[in-house]
PDB file with one MODEL, atoms N, CA, C and O in Angstrom:
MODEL        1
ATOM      1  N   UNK A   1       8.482   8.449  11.602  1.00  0.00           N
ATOM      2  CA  UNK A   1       8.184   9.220  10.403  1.00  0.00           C
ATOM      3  C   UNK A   1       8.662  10.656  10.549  1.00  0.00           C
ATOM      4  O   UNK A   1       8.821  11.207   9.460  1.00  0.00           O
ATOM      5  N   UNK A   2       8.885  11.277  11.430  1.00  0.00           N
ATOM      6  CA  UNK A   2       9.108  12.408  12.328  1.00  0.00           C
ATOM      7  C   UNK A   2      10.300  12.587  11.544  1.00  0.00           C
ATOM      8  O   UNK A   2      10.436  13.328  10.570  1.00  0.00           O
ATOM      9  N   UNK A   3      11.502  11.511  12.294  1.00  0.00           N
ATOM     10  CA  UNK A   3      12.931  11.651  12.131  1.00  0.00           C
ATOM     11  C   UNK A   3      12.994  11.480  10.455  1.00  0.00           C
ATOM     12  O   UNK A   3      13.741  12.324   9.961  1.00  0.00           O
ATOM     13  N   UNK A   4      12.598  10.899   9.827  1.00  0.00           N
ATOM     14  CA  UNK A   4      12.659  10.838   8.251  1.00  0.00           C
ATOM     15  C   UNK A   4      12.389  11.935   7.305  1.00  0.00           C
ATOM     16  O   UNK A   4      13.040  12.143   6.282  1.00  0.00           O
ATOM     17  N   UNK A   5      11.236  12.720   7.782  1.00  0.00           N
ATOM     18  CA  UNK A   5      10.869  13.664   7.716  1.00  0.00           C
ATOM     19  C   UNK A   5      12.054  14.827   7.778  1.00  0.00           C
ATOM     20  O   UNK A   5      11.909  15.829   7.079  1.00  0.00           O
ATOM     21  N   UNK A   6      13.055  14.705   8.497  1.00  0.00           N
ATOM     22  CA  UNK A   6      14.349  15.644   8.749  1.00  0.00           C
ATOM     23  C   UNK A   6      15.332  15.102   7.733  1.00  0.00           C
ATOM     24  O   UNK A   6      16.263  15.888   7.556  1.00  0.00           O
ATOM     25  N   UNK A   7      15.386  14.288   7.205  1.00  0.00           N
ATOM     26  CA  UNK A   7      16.103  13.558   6.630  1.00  0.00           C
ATOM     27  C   UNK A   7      17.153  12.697   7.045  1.00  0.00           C
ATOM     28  O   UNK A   7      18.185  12.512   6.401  1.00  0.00           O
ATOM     29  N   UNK A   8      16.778  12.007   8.485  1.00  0.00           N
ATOM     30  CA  UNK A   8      17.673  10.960   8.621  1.00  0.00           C
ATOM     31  C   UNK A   8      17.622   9.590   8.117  1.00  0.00           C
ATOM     32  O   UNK A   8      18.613   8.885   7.923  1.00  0.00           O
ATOM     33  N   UNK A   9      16.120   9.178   7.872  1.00  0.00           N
ATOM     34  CA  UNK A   9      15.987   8.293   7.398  1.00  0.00           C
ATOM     35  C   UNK A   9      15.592   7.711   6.252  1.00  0.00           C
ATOM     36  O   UNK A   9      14.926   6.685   6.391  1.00  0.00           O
ATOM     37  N   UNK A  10      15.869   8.168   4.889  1.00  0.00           N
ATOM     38  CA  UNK A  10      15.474   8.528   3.836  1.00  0.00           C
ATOM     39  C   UNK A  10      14.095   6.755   3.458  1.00  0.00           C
ATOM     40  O   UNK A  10      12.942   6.561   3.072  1.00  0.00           O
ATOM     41  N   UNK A  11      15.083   6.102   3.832  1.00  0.00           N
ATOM     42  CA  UNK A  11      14.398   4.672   3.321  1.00  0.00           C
ATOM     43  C   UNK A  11      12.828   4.344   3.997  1.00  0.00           C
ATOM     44  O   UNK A  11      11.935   3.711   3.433  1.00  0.00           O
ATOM     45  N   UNK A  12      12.768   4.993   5.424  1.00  0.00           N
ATOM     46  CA  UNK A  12      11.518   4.927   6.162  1.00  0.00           C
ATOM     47  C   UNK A  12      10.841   5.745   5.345  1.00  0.00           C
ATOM     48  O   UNK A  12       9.786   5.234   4.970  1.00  0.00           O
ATOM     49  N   UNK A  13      11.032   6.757   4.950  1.00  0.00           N
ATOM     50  CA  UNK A  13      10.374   8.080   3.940  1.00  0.00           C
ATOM     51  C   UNK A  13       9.546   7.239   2.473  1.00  0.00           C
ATOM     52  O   UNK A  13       8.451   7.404   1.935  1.00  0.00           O
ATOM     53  N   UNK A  14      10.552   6.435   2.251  1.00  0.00           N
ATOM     54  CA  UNK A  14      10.494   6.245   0.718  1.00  0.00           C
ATOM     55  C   UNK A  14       9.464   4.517   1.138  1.00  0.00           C
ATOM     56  O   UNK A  14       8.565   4.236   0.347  1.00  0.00           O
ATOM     57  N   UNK A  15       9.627   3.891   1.919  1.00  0.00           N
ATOM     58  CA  UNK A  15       8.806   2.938   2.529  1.00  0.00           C
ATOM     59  C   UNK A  15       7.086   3.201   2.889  1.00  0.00           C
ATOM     60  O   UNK A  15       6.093   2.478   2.807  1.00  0.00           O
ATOM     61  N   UNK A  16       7.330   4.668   3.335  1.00  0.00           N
ATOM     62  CA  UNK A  16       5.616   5.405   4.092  1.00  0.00           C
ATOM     63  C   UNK A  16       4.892   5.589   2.724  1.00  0.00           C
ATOM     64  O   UNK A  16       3.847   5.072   2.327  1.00  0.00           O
ATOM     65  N   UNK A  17       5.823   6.562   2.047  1.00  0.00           N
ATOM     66  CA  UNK A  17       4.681   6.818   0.578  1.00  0.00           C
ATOM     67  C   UNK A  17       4.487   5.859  -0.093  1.00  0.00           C
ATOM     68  O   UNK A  17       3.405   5.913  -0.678  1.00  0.00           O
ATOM     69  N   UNK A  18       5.539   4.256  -0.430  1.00  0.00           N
ATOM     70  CA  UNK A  18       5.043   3.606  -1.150  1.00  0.00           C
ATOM     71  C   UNK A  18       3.620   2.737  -0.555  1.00  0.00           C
ATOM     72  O   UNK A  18       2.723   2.272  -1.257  1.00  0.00           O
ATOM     73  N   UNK A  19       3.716   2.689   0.801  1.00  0.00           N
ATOM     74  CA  UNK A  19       2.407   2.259   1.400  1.00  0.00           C
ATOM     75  C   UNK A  19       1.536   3.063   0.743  1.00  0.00           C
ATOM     76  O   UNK A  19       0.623   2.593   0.064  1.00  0.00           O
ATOM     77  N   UNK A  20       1.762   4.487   0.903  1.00  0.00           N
ATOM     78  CA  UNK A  20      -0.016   5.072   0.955  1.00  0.00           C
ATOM     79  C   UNK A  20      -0.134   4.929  -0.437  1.00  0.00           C
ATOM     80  O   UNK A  20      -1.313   4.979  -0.785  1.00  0.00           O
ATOM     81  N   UNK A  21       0.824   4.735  -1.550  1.00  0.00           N
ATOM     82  CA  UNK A  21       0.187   4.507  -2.657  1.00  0.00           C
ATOM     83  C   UNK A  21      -0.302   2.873  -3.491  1.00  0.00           C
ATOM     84  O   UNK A  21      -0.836   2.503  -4.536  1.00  0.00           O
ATOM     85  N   UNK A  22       0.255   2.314  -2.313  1.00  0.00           N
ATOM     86  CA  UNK A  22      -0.529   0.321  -2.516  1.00  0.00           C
ATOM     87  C   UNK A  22      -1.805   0.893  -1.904  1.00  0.00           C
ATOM     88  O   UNK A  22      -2.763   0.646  -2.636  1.00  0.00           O
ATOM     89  N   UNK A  23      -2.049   1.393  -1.102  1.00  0.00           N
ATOM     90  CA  UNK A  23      -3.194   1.204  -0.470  1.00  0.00           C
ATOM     91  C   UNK A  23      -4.504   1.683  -0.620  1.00  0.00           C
ATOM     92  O   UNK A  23      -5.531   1.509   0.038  1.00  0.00           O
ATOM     93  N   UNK A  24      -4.048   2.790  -2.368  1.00  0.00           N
ATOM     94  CA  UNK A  24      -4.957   3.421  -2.889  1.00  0.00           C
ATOM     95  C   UNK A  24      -5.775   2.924  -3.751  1.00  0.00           C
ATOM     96  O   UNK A  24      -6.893   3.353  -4.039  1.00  0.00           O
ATOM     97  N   UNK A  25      -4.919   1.499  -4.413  1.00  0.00           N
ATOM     98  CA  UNK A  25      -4.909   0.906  -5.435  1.00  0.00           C
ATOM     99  C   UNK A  25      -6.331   0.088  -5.486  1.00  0.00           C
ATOM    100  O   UNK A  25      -6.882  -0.180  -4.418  1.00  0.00           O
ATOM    101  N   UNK A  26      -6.838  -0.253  -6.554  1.00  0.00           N
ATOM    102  CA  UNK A  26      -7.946  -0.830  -6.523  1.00  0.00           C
ATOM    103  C   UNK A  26      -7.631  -2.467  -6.683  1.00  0.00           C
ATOM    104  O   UNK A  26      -8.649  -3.157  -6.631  1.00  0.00           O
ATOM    105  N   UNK A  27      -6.694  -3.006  -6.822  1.00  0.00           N
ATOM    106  CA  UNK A  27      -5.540  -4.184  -6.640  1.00  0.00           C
ATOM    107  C   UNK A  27      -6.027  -4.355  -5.443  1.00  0.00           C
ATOM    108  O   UNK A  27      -6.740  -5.319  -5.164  1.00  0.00           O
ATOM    109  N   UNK A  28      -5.561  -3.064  -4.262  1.00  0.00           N
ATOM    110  CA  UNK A  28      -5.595  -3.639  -3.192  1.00  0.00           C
ATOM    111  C   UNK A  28      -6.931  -3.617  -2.229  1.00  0.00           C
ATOM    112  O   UNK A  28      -7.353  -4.314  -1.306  1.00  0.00           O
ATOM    113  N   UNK A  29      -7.228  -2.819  -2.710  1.00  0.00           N
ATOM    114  CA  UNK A  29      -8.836  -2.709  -2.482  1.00  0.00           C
ATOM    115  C   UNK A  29      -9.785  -4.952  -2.510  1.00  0.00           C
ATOM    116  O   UNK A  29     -10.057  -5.843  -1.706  1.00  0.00           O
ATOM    117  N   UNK A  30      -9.850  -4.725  -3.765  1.00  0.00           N
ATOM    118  CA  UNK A  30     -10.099  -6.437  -4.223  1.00  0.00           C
ATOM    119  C   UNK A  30      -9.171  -7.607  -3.675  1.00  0.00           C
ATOM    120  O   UNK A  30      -9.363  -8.822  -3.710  1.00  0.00           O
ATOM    121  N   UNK A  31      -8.003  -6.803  -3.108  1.00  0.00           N
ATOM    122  CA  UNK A  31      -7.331  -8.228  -2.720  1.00  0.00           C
ATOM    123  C   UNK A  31      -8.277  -8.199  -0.673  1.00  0.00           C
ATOM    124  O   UNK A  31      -8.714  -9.226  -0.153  1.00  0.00           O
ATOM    125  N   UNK A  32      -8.324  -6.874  -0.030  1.00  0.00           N
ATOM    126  CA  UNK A  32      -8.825  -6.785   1.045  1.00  0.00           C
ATOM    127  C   UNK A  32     -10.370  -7.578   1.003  1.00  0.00           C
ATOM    128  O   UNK A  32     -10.736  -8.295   1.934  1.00  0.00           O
ATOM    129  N   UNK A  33     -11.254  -7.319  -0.289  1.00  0.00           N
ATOM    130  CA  UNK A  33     -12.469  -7.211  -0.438  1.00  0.00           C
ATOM    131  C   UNK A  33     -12.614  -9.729  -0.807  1.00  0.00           C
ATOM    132  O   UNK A  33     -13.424 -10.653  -0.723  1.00  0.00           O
ATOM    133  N   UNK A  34     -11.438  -9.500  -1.111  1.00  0.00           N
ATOM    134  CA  UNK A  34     -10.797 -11.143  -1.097  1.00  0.00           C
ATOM    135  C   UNK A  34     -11.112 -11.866  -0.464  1.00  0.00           C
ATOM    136  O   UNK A  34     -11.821 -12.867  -0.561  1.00  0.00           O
ATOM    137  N   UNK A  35     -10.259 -11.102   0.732  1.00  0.00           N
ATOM    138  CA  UNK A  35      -9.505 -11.915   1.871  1.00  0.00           C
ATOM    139  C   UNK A  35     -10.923 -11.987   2.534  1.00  0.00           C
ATOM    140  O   UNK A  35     -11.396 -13.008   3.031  1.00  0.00           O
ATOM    141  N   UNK A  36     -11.449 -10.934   2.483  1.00  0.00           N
ATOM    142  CA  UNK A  36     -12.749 -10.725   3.926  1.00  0.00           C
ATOM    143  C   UNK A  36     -13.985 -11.357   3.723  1.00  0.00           C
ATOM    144  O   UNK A  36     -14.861 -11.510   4.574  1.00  0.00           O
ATOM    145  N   UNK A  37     -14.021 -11.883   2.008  1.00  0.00           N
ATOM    146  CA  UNK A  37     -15.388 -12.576   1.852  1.00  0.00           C
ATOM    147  C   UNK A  37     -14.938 -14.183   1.667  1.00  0.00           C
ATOM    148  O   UNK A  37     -15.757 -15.078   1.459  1.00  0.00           O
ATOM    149  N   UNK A  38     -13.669 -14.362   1.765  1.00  0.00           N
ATOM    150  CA  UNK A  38     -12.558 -15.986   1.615  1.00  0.00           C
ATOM    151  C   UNK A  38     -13.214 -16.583   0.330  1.00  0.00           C
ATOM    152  O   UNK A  38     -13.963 -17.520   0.052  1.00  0.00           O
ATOM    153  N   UNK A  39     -12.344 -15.242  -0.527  1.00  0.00           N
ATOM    154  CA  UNK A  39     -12.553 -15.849  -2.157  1.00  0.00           C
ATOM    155  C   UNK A  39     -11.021 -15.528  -2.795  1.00  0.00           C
ATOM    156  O   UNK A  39     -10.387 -14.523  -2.473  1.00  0.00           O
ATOM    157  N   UNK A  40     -10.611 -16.371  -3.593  1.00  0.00           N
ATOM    158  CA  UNK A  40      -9.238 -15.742  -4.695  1.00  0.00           C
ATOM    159  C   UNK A  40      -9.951 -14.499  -5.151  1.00  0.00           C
ATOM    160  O   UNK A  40     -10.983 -14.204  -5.754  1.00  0.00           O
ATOM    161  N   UNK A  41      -8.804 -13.837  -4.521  1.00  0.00           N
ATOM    162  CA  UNK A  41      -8.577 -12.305  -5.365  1.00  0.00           C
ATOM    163  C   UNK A  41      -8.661 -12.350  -6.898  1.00  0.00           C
ATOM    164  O   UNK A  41      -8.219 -13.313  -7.525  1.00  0.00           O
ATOM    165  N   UNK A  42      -9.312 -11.154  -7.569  1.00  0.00           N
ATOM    166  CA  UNK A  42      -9.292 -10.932  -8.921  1.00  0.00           C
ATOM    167  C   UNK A  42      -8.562  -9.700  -9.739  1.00  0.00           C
ATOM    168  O   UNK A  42      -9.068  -8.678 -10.202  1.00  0.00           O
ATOM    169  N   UNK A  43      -7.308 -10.118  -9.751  1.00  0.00           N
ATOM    170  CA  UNK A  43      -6.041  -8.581  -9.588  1.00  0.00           C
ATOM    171  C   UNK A  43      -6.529  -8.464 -11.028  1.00  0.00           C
ATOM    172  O   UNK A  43      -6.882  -9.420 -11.719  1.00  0.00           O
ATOM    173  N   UNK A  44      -6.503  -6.937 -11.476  1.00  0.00           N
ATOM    174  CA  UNK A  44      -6.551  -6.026 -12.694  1.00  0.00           C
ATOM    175  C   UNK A  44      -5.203  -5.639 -13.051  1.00  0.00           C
ATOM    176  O   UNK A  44      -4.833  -5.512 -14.218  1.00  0.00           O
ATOM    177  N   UNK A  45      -4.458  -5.450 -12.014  1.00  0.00           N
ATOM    178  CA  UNK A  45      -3.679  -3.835 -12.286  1.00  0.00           C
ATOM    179  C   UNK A  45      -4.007  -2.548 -12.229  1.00  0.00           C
ATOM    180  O   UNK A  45      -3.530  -1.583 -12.826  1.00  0.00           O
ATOM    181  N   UNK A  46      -4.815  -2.621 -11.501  1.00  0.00           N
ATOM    182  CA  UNK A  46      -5.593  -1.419 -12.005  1.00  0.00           C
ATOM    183  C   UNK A  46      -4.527  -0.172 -10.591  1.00  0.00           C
ATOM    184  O   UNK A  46      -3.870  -0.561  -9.625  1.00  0.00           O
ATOM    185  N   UNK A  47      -4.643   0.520 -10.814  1.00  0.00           N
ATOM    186  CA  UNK A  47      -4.094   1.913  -9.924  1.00  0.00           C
ATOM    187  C   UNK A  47      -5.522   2.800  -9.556  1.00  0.00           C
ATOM    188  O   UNK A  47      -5.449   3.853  -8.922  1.00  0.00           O
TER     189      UNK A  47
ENDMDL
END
C-alpha cells in the first residue's frame, strides 16, 4: 500500500479503497451477519 501510495501502483490503490468502501456497506454487514448465524443473506442495496 506504501508503494501505491507513491504512485507505482495505481490498481493496488484503486483495489484498497474499493475494499474499505464494500466493507462499510450494510450489504455487507448482513451478508457477514449471514454467514455467521448459517442463514441466506437478505441483500437491500443498501450503502
Amino acid at each position: 500500500m506504501i508503494a501505491s501510495a507513491n504512485g507505482e501502483d495505481n490498481g493496488t490503490a484503486v483495489e484498497a479503497l474499493g475494499s474499505i468502501l464494500a466493507a462499510k456497506t450494510g450489504d455487507m454487514k448482513e451478508g457477514v451477519a449471514a454467514f455467521a448465524g448459517k442463514r441466506p443473506a437478505e441483500f437491500k442495496g443498501e450503502w
